[in-house]
C-alpha positions in Angstrom: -11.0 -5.4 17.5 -14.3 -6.7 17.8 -17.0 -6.4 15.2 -19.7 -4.7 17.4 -16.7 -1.7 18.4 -16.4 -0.6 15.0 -17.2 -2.4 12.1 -21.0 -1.5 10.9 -20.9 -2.8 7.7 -18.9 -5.2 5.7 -17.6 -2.2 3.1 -15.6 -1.1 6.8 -13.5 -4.4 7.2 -9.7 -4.0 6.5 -10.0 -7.4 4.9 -12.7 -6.6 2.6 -11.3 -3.0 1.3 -8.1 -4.8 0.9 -10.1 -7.8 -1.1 -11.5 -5.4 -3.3 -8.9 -3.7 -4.0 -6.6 -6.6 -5.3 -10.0 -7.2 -7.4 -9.9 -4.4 -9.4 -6.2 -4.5 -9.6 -6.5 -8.2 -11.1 -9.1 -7.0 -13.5 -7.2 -3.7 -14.9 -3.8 -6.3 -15.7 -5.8 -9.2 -17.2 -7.2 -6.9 -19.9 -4.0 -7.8 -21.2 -4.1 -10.9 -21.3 -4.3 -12.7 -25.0 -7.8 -13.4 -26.1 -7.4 -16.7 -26.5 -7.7 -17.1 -23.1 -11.1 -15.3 -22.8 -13.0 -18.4 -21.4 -9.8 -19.6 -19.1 -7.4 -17.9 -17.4 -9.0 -14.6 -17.8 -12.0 -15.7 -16.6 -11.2 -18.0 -13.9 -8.9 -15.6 -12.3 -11.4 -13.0 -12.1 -14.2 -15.2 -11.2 -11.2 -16.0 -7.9 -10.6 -12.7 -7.6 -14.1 -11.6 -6.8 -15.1 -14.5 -5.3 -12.6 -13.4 -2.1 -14.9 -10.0 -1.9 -18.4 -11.5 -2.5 -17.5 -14.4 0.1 -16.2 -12.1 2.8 -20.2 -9.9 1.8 -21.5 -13.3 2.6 -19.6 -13.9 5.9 -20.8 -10.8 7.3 -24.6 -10.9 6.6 -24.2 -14.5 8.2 -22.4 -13.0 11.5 -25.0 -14.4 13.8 -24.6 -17.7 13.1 -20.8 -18.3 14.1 -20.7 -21.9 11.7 -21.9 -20.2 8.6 -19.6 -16.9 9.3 -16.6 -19.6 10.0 -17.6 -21.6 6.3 -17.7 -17.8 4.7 -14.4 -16.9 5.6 -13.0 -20.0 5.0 -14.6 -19.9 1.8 -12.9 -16.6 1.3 -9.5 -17.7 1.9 -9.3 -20.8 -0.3 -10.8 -18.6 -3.1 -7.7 -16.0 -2.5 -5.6 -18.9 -2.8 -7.0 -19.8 -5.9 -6.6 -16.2 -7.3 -2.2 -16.6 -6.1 -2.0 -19.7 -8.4 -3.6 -18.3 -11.1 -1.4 -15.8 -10.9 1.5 -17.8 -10.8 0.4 -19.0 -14.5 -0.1 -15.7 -15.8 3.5 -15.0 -14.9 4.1 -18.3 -15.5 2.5 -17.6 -19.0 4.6 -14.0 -19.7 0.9 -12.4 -19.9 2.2 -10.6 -16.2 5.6 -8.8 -14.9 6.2 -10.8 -12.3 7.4 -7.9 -9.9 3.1 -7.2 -10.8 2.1 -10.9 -9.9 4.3 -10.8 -6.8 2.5 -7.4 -5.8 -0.6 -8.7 -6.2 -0.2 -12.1 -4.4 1.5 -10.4 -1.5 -1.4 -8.5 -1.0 -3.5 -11.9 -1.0 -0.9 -12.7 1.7 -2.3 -10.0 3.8 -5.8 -10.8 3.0 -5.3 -14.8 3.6 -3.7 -13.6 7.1 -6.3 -11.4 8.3 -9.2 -13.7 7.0 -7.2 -16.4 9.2 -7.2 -14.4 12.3 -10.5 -13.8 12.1 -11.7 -17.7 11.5 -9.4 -18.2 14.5 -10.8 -15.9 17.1 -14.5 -15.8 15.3 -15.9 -14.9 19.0 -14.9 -11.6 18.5 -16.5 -11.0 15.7 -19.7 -12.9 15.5 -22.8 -12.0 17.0 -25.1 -14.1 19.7 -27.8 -15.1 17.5 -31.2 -13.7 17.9 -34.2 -15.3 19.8 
């Protein structure tokens, strides 16, 4: 699918609504999660979590510019990378079921695959730039 069939805005990418969703999913479970990890754990794995969203935002305002779409996404995965390990020591940790954590990092599976595809075939989504 290319961007210019479609996808108008960056609230309309699969990716994105998926992102965003595994977000807010993050955020609701690591409510849980023992204060004293306020300034750690908590935090880094919902500054990750976000991070995937914001950098995927970013990606599509820079869609003329096929480098600096590329850098977003990739950007984008490596953050949802992040957010998997940091899930892996919240399980690792007992502050998450793992059945959850394996949820959750499945669905940044999805996300890391899509974001992939796209860094792979970015012609079809970026835009010529404008003169």
């Amino acid at each position: 699918m290319s961007a210019s069939a479609r996808i108008n805005r960056h609230q309309d990418l699969e990716v994105y609504q998926l992102s965003f969703k595994l977000a807010m999913k993050v955020f609701e479970f690591s409510k849980q999660f023992p204060r004293e990890e306020t300034y750690s754990l908590t935090d880094q794995i919902r500054r990750s979590s976000r991070s995937v969203s914001t950098n995927i935002v970013e990606a599509w305002r820079k869609i003329r510019y096929k480098a600096a779409f590329v850098i977003k996404l990739s950007d984008a995965e490596a953050e949802a990378a992040e957010t998997q390990s940091w899930l892996q020591f919240a399980v690792a940790c007992v502050y998450l079921d793992p059945e959850i954590g394996e949820e959750i990092s499945e669905g940044y599976n999805q996300v890391i695959g899509k974001l992939i595809h796209m860094l792979t075939h970015p012609e079809h989504w970026a835009l010529p730039p404008r003169n």
